[in-house]
N, C-alpha and C positions, 0 to 999 in steps of 0.2 A: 534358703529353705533347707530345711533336714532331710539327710538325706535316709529313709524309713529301710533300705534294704541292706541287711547283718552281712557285712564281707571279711568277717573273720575267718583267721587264716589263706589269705589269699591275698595278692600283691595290689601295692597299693599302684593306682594309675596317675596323669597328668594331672586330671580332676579332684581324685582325694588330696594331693600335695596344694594347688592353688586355693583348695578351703581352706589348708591346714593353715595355709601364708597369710590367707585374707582374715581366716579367726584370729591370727597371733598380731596381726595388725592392730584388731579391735580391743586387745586385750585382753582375750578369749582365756581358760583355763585348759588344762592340758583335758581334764575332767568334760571338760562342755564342749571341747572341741573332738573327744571321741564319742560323745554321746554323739553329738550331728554326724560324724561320718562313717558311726555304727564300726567303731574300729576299740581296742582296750586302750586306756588312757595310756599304760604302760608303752604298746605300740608308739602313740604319736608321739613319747617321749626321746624314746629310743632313734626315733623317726627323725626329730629336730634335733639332736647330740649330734648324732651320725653325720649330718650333711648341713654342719655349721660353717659360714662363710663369711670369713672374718675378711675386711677392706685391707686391700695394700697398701694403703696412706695412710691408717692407724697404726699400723703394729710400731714403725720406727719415730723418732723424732730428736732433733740435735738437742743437746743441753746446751748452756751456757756456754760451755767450752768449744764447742764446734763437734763433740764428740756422738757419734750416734749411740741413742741407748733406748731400749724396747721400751715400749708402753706400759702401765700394768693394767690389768683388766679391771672392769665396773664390777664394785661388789655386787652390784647389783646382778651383775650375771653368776653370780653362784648358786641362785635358787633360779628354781622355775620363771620363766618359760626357757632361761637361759641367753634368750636373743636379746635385740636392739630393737625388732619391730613394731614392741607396743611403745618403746619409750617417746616423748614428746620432745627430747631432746635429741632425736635422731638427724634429722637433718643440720642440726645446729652443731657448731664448734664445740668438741668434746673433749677433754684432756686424758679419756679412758680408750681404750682399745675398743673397738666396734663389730660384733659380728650379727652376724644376719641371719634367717635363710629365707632361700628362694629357692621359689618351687620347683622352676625349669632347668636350675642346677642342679638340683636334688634329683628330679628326672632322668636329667643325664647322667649322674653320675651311675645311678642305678641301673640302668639302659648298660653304659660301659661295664657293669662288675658284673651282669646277668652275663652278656654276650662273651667276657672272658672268661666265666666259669664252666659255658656249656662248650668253648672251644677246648679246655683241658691246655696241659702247657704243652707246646708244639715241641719236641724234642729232633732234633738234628741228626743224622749217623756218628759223628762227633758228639756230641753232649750225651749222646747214650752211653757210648764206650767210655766216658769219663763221669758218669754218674756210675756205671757198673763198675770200673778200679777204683773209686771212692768208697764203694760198698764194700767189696771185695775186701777189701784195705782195713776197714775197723772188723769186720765179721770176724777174718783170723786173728786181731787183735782181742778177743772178746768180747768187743762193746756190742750195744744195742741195737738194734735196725733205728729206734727214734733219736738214740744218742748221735747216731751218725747221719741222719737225715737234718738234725737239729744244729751239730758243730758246722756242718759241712755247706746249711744254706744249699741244698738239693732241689727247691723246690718240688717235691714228687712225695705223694701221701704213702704210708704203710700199706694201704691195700693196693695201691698202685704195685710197689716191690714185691709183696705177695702174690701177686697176678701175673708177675713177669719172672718171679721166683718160679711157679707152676708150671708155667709155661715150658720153663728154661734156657731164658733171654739171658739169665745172668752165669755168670763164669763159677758164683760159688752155689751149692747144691744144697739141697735142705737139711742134709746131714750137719753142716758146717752152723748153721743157727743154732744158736740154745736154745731157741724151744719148738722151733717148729718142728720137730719128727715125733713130737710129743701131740700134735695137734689131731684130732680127730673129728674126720665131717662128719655133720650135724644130722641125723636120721631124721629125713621127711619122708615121711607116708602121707600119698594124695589124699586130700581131702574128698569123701565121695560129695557127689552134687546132683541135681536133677539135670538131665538131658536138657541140650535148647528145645531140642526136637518135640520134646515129651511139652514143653510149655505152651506150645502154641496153641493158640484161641481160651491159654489157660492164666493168661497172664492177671496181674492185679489189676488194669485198665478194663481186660476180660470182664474181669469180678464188678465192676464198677457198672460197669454195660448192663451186665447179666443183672444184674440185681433190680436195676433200675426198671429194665424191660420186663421183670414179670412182678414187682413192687415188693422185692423181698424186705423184710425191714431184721430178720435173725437169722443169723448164720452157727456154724460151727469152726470155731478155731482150733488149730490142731497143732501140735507143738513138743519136743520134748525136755526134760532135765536130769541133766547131768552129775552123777556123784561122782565116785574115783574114776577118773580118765582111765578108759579103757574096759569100765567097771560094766554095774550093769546100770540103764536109765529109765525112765520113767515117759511112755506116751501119755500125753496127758488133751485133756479134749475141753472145750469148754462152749457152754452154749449163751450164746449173747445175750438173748432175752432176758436171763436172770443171773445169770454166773455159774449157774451148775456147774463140776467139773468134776470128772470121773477120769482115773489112770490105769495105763496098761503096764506091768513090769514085764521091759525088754532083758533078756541077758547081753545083749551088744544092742551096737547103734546100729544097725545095717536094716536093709530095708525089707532083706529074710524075713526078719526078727517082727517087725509091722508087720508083713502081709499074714503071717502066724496067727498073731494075734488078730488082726479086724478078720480072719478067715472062722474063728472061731466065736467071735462076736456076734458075725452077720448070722452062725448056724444055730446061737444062744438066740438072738432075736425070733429067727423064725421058727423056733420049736414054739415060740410065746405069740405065734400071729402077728408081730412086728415088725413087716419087713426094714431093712437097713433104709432103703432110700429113703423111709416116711419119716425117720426118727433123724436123720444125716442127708437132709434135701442137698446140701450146698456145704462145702468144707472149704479153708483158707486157711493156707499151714504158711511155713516159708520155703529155704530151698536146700533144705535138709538133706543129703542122699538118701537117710531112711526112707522118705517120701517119694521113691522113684518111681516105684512100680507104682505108675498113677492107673494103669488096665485093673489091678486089681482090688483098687480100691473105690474106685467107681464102678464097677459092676457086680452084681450079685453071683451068689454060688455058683449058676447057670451060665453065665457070660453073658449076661444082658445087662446094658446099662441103668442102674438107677438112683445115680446122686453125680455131683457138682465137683469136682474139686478144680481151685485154684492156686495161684502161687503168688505170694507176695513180693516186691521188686527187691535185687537183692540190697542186705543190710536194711532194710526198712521197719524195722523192729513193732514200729509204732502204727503201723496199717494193722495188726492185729494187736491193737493193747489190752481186749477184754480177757485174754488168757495170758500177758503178759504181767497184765496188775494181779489177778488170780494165784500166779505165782507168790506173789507175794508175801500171800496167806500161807500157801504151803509151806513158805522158807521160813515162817513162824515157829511149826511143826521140826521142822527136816533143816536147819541153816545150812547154809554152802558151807560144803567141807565135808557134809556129811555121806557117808558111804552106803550105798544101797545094796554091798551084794550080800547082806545077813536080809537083807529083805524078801517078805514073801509076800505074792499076790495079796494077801489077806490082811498085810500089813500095809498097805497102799490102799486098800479099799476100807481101812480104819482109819487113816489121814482124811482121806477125803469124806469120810463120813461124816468127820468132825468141822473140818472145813465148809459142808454142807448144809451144816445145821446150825451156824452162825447169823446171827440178827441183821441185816444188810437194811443201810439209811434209802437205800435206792429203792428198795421194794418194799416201802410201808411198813417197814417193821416184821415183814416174814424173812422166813430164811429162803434160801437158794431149790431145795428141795421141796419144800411148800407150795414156790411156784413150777416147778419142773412137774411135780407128782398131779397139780392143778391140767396139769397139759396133758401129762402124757403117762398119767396115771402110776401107784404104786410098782405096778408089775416091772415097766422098762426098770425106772431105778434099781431094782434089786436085782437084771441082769447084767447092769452097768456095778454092780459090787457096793451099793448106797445103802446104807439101814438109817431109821432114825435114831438120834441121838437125843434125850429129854434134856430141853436147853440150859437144865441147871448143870448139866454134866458134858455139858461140852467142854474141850481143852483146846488150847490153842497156842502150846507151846510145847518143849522137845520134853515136855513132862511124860507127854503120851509115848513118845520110842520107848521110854524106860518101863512106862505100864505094861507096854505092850510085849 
């Protein structure tokens, strides 16, 4: 039976090997045999090369002369499947070389090269100090760290001598390499993230609950995009029910930068009688640092709470795709690459205007704003920065940067 669950990239077990054995029996293709065990063709190829098991009574046999001389192999294993498995003449007297595989040698062998890889090569007090005067030895000669790892049969990888170069396990000093004093570590700046602390009872299972329990069926998704690294980016918001989506321009990504902005949103709303929570019931962003300060984003001006926010699990892109797809539109406008910090407020609320005012096959043939303005009337859209746009004069390409 097929097996229906995708274990791509990830090691193959007892099980996938004993199918691989019993399809190459049947005469199975490399093709139809990773279709069944949801692996890449290439995989089970790679898979049967690797842990071919040629018989020790085929490879030799005397001539004539009494003299022993190798076998040559069956043309027939020069193309695929490679084996003897499917042949019909396998158990029968053969004049060609014979190999096989088998699954529980393949197994094993695999089991053997896993368990030697994660033990690392065991080094001795002796085999150090003589891997280190072997080193020592080509260094002041000029050669290479791989030249001398490679003439010399070291067994021990370059970031190994590296590691043990830093350290200063070894007798010669970084000065002595040709390039290492030239090397410069790599600047990482932590990535900001939301708090665990900050997630709890906010998680996306949270979300799932929540919704369920009071029959939400549209949320708000919340998300931002990125121009030049470091540059400035774009919050951007989108509402399920229709795709609406209206942006905030950040000058950085940090979470300052959001609470700024939705602080001056929520004071835009209620000068217009619309408070934040009625228009933002429920929000699902991901796990952005910007999006830390979840106290201030769930509560109004006052410190009272009134809206939803949750966090999607991380890397899960696709739990929020209604502002993921949405994106898309916008990258019509704006393609990656392109840099946001000649942008102004008012140039972001012209993208999405025009993005707003787009024909959507989802919604009968209105646009995004048609039905948003149907809900929740002209007024919010035009504190959200939306005007309409007359549908012969929409753009939807980086025409509008340059109009603009």
């Amino acid at each position: 039976m097929a097996n229906t669950n995708t274990t791509k990239h990830k090691h193959m077990t007892l099980e996938d090997r004993n199918e691989i054995q019993d399809c190459l029996d049947h005469g199975m293709t490399f093709k139809a045999i990773a279709k069944r065990i949801g692996k890449d063709q290439t995989t089970i190829s790679k898979e049967v090369k690797k842990h071919l098991d040629v018989r020790a009574d085929s490879w030799e046999c005397s001539n004539s002369n009494g003299d022993v001389a190798v076998v040559e192999a069956c043309p027939a294993l020069l193309k695929a499947p490679f084996v003897c498995n499917p042949c019909r003449k396998r158990h029968a007297r053969c004049k060609y070389r014979k190999q096989f595989y088998h699954a529980r040698k393949a197994q094993q062998a695999y089991e053997t090269l896993r368990a030697e890889a994660r033990e690392g090569l065991p080094l001795t007090k002796e085999s150090f100090y003589e891997i280190d005067r072997m080193i020592s030895e080509g260094i002041k000669r000029g050669q290479r760290l791989y030249h001398i790892i490679q003439t010399k049969n070291l067994g021990v990888s370059k970031s190994t001598v590296y590691r043990h170069l830093k350290k200063g396990y070894l007798s010669v000093s970084p000065i002595d390499f040709p390039r290492v004093v030239k090397f410069k570590p790599r600047k990482q700046q932590p990535s900001a993230y939301v708090p665990k602390a900050a997630k709890i009872g906010r998680t996306y299972d949270d979300f799932l609950t929540y919704t369920a329990a009071h029959s939400i069926s549209s949320w708000v998704e919340m998300d931002t995009v990125i121009g030049r690294i470091g540059g400035k980016v774009i919050a951007t918001f989108d509402f399920t029910f229709c795709n609406f989506m209206f942006g905030r321009l950040l000058e950085s990504k940090t979470a300052l930068e959001v609470t700024q902005k939705l602080k001056k949103l929520k004071a835009e709303l209620a000068a217009k009688q619309c408070p934040f929570g009625s228009v933002f019931p429920v929000i699902l962003t991901d796990n952005g640092g910007e999006f830390a300060n979840v106290s201030t984003i769930e509560n109004d001006l006052y410190g009272e709470r009134e809206t939803r926010l949750f966090f999607c699990d991380p890397n899960r892109s696709y739990q929020k795709p209604h502002v993921e797809k949405n994106h898309t539109i916008f990258r019509d406008i704006a393609p990656k690459g392109t840099c946001f910090d000649a942008f102004s407020q008012e140039t972001v609320n012209l993208i999405f205007s025009h993005v707003n005012n787009i024909k959507r096959k989802s919604l009968n043939g209105k646009s995004p704003l048609e039905a948003f303005s149907f809900i929740f009337g002209n007024v919010v859209a035009e504190v959200l920065g939306i005007e309409y746009i007359p549908p012969e004069h929409v753009i939807q390409s980086p025409t509008l940067l340059r109009k603009a």
